[in-house]
N, C-alpha and C positions, 0 to 999 in steps of 0.2 A: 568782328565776325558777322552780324547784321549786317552789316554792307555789303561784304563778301557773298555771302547768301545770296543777297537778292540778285547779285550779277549773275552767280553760279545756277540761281532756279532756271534762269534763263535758257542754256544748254538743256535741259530736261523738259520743256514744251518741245521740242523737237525730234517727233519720230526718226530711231534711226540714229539718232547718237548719244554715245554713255558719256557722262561726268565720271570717270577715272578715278579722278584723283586733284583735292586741293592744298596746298603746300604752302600757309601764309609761312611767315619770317616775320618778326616784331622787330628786329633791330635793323632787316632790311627794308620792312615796308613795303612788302611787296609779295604777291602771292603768283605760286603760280599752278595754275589749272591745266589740267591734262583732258581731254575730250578724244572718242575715240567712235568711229564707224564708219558708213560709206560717204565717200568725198561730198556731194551736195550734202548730207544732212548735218556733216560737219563746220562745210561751210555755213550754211543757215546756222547753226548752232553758236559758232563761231562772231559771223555778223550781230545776233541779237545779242551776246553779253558784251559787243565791244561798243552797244549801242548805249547799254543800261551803264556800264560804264562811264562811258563818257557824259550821262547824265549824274551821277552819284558823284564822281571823284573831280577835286577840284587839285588841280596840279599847284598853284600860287599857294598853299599849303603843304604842300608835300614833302619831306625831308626822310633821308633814307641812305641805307649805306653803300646802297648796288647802283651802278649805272646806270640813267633811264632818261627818256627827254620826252614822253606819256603816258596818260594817266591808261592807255592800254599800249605799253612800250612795245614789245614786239610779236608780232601773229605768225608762229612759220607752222607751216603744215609738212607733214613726215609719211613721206609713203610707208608702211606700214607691208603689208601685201596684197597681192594683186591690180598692183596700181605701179608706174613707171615714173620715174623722176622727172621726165615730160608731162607727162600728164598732171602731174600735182602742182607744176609749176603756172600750168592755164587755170588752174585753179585758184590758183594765189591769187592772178595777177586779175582775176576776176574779183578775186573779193576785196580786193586793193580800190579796185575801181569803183566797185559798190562801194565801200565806205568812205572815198573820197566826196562818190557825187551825193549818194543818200541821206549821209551823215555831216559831209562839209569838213571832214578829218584829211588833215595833213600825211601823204601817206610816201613812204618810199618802202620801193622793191629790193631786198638783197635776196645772200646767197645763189641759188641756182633760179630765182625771180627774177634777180637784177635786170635792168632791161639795158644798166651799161657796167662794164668790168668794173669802174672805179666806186661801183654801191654795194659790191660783191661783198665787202665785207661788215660786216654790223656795225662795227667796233669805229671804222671809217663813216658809216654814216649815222652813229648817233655822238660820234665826239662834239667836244661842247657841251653836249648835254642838255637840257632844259633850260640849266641859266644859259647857255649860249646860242637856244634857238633863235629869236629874232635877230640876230647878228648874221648867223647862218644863213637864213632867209632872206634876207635882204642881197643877199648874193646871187646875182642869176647863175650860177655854176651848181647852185644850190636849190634849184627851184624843184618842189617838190615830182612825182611821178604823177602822181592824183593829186586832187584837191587841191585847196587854197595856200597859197605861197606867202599867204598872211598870217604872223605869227595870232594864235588862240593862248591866251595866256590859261585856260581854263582846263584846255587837254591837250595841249604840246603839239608833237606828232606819234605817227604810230608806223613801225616798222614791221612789213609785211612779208615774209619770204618762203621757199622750198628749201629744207633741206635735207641731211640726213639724220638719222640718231642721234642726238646729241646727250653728254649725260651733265647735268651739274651737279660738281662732286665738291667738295669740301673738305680741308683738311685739318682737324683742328691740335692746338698747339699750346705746350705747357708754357704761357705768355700773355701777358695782356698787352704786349707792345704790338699795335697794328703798325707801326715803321719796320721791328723788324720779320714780320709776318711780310710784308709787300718788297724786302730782299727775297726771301728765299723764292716769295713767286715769281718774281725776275729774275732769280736764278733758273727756274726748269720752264717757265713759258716761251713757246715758241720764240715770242718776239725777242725778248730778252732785255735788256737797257742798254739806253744811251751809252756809247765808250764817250769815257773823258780822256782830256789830255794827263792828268796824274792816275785814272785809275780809280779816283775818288769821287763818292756821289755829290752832287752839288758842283763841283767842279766846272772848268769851262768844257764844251763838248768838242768832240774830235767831229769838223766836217768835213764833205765830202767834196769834187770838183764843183760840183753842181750850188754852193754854199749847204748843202744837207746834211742834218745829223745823222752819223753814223754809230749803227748798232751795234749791239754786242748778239748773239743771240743766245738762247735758253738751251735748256738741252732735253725739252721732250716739245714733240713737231704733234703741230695739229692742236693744242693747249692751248688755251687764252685764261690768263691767272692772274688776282690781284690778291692785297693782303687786306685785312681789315679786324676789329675787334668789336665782337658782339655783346653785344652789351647783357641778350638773357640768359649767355649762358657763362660771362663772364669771363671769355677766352678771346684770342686772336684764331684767326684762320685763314689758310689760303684756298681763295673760293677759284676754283677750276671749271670751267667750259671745257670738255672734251670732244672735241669735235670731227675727230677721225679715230671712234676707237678698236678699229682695225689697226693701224700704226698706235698706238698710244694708249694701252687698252687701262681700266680704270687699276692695275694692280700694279701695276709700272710705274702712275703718277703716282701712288701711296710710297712705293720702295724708293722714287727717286725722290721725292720732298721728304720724305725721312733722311735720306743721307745729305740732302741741302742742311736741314734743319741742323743735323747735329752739327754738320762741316762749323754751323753759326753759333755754336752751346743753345741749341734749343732740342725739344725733346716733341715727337710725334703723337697723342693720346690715343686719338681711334679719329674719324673721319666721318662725314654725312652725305646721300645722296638728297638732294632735293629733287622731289617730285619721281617718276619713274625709271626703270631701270630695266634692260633687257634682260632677258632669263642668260642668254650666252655671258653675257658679259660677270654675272654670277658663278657662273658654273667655271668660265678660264680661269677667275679669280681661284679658286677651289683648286683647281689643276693646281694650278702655278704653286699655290703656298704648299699643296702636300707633295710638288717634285722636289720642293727644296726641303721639304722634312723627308725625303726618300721611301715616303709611304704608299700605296697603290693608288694609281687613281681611276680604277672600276670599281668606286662606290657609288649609291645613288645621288639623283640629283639633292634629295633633301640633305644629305651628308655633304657635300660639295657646297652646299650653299651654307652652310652650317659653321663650314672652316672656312670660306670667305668673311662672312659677319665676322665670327674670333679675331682671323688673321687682319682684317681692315680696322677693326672697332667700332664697326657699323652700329654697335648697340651704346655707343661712350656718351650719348646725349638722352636718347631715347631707342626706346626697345626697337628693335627693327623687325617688322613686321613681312614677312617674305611674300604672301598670301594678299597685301597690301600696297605692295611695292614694285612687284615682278610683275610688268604689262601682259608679258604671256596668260599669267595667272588670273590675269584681271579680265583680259579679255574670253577667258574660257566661257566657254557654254554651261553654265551652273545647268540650267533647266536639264541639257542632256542628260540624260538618263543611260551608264553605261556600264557594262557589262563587270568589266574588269574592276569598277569600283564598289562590288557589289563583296560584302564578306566571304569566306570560301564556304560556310554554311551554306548562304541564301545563294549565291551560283550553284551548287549541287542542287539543292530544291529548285532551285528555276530552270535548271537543264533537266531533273524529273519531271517537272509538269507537265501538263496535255499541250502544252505549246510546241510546235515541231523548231523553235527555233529559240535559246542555243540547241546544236545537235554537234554533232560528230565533229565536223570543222572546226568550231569555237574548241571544243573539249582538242583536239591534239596541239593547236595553237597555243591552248593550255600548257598541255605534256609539255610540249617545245620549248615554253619559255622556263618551265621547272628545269629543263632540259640543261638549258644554259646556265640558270640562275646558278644552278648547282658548279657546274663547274668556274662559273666567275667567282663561287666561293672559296673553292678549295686555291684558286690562284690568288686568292685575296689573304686567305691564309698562309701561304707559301711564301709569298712578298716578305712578310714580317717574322717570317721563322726566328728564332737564335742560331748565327751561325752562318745562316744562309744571304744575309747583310748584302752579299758586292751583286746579289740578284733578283732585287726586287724590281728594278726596273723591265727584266725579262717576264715576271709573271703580275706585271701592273700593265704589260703593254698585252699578254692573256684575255687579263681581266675587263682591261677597255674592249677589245672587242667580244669578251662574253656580254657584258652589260649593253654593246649595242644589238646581239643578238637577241637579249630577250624582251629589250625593247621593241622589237620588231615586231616579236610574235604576240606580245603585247595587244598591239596595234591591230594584228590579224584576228584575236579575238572576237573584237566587236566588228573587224570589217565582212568576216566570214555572213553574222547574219544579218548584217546590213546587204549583201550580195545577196544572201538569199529573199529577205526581202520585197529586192529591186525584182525577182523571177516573178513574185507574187503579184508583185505590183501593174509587171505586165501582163499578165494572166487576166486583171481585171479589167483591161481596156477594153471600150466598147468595139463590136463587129457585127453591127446592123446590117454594114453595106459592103462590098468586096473590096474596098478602099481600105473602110476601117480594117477590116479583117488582114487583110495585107500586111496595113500599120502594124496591126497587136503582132501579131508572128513575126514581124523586123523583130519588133520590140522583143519577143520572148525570146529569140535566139541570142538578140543581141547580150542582155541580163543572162542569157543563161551561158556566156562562154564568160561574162564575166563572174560568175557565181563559179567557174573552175578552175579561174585563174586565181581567184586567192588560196584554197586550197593547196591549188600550184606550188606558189609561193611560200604556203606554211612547211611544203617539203624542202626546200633547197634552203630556207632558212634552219630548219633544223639539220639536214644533214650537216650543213655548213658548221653547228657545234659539235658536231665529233673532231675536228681539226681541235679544240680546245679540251675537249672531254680526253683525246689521247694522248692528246699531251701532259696533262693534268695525271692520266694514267701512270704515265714512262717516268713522269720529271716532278708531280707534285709532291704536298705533302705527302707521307707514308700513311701519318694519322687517318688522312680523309681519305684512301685509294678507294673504299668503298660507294664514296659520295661519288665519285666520276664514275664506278658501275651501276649507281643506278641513274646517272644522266644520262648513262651510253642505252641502255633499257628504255628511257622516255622516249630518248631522242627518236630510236626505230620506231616505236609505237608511235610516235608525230608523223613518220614520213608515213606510215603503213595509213594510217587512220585518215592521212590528209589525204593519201591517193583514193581510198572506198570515196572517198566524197568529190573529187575530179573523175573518176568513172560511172558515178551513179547522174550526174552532170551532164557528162558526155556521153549517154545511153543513146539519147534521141539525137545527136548530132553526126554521126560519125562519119558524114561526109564534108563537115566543115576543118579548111584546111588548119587552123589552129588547134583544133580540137584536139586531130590527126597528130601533130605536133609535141600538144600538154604529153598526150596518151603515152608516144614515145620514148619521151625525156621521164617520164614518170615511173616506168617500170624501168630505167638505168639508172636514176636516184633510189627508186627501191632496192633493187638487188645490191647496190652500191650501200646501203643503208645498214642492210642486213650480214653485208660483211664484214662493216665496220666496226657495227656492235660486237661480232665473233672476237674480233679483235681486240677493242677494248677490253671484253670481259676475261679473255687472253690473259691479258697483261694482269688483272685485278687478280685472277685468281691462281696466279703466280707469285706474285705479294703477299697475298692473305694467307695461300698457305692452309694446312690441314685437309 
């Protein structure tokens, strides 16, 4: 771990990029680091630990259970966002080049780096492996992209690429047989095995016109899977590369090596992510296991993520850490400082004090999302009634889109007085000279239509939960009719409240054609608002009775 260290301090001299996350493996021998921020400070980032590396690690020592042919095996950079898969790919092929010419490292381009289709894939250009580098090399079909075509026995080579998200996932397995741990991964990996002429492994292979062995393939696409037995945790596992997990997402590879595993009398225990994990690919997880248990799934994301860990066994080695493991999560803004994560105490006090900002806006975006909450609940409870069984999927498909509504207004919270402000902010531009002066007033109008578009927005977001709130009315539970009369009560007071704050906005514009616009569409969602609530309260206090 000392060693580790000092490669990993390296990433953190560099403004501008985070050390994430570091993931050694004792029986793999092999760690892997996660670094995160804008493209050059990653690259620098990047180049100085693969430099400190290749001073620390001698490969003619190295023994390990994962595929690798250097002592920094492979470097891909992941557009993340706001960056193109173009663009990250000039990035690579730049830093490929640096550490060919600056460091003297052996270097080949795959994935969407490749600079020819046959280095596209990893898997093809580090076969062989380490012991079979200099044999490789000695091949001009083989001659590295960068650097020296001369085998270094000291750091191999290093594979540089673009790609996408990749997850390695792990499966682990009541067996200490890594022979038959590396069937079942040749049962669902894409590539799949050699076909023999009996059928049987070992056997002679079945070729093709060309003299080529001919494959069998797997049955999940986009996979790359092997088997093997860890020695620290005294298990076999089939360690999975998910590499499209759009097609093959990570709840799919768990359901279907579970059903290899048994097809083989082996049994599934729980599973490991190495290194990070997208927030999405948590949350599908979550989906998926509560469709198959027929339970709602407009619960929160910490609930979704909660019955993913359970349903995978993400915690069967070690506690799975959400907060430590989810990139989203990692990457957040700690320092921000924001509204909604403030107790409902200290937001009441903060919207009393002499600060004109939270004001009105934040407070119905508030309303709003109570608005929703409310009724995502009463359709969460409704799912799971007694009785009511063959219809939970009608009021879980409610409840997803209550949960996306009050995420929304969530969201409009803090954006309402971040808009406001941006009004402030232009207000303080200098107007020495009739230029300046020009500037600031672009500037204030500009801030100030966008300070009534959120607003805007916090009304069509809430009217939009009356669809949910009167349904919840007409069709939910009986117990709760009252819970969707007081969301259909927020919900109006969110449009009403959100529009005092798009007309107090729009005072000074009223010749701007947007403005002209919000104003319009604003008193048709109000009176629209105002009738819906009549309605829903209708229905309630037809129900409740007395």
């Amino acid at each position: 771990m000392d060693l580790i260290r000092q490669i990993t301090d390296q990433v953190e001299t560099v403004e501008g990029a985070r050390l994430l996350d570091v993931d050694p493996g004792a029986a793999t021998n092999r760690t892997v680091v996660t670094i995160a921020g804008s493209p050059d400070a990653v690259v620098e980032a990047a180049f100085r630990a693969v430099a400190r590396a290749t001073e620390l690690i001698d490969m003619t020592k190295h023994k390990g259970e994962h595929p690798r042919f250097g002592a920094t095996d492979v470097c891909p950079l992941v557009p993340v966002s706001g960056i193109s898969m173009d663009e990250t790919v000039v990035h690579a092929r730049a830093l490929a080049k640096r550490l060919g010419e600056e460091l003297g490292l052996t270097i080949y381009c795959y994935e969407h780096a490749a600079l020819t289709p046959e280095r596209r894939n990893l898997a093809t250009v580090r076969a062989g492996e380490y012991e079979g580098l200099a044999q490789k090399l000695a091949d001009p079909a083989w001659k590295p992209d960068f650097g020296p075509a001369t085998f270094n026995p000291k750091s191999g080579a290093t594979a540089v690429g673009a790609r996408n998200f990749l997850i390695a996932y792990n499966v682990n397995l009541n067996t200490t047989s890594a022979r038959r741990a590396n069937a079942v991964a040749f049962d669902v990996r894409e590539r799949g095995r050699v076909k023999t002429v009996d059928g049987k492994p070992g056997s002679a292979p079945v070729l093709g016109t060309q003299g080529e062995k001919v494959w069998t393939p797997g049955t999940l696409t986009g996979v790359k899977a092997l088997g093997w037995y860890i020695e620290e945790y005294g298990i076999a596992q089939i360690s999975m590369n998910l590499t499209d997990i759009d097609t093959t997402p990570m709840h799919m590879a768990f359901d279907e090596a579970s059903a290899k595993a048994a097809a083989r009398g082996l049994r599934v225990t729980g599973s490991e992510i190495v290194g990070l994990v997208p927030l999405r690919a948590m949350l599908d997880a979550g989906r998926y296991f509560l469709r198959k248990q027929q339970r709602s799934l407009g619960v929160s994301d910490g609930e979704l993520i909660k019955i993913a860990v359970k349903s995978l066994g993400l915690d069967d080695l070690r506690p799975f850490k959400p907060e430590e493991k989810i990139i989203e999560y990692l990457l957040a803004d700690s320092d921000r400082k924001l509204l909604v994560d403030l107790p409902v105490a200290a937001f009441v006090e903060e919207t009393a004090s002499e600060s004109p900002a939270p004001g009105g806006g934040s407070v119905s975006a508030t309303i709003g999302a109570l608005a929703a909450a409310l009724g995502t609940m009463v359709a969460n409870l409704s799912s799971h009634k007694r009785g009511w069984d063959e219809r939970w999927e009608e009021f879980s498909d409610w409840a997803v889109k209550g949960k996306a509504l009050h995420e929304e207004l969530i969201r409009l919270v803090d954006r309402d007085t971040e808009a406001f402000n941006a009004v402030l902010a232009a207000m303080r531009l200098p107007k020495t000279t009739d230029e300046e002066g020009a500037d600031r007033t672009a500037a204030i109008r500009e801030a100030t239509v966008g300070a009534a578009r959120v607003p805007f927005r916090i009304m069509e977001q809430a009217l939009e939960t009356m669809d949910l709130l009167e349904a919840m009315a007409r069709e939910g539970l009986p117990a709760s009719i009252s819970d969707a009369g007081v969301g259909a009560i927020c919900a109006r007071a969110a449009v009403m409240g959100a529009f005092l704050n798009v007309r107090i906005n729009a005072k000074d514009l009223a010749d701007h054609e947007t403005i002209k616009d919000l104003l319009t569409r604003g008193q048709r969602i109000q009176a629209e608002a105002i009738e819906r609530e009549a309605t829903i309260l209708e229905l309630v206090e037809g129900k409740i009775g007395g």
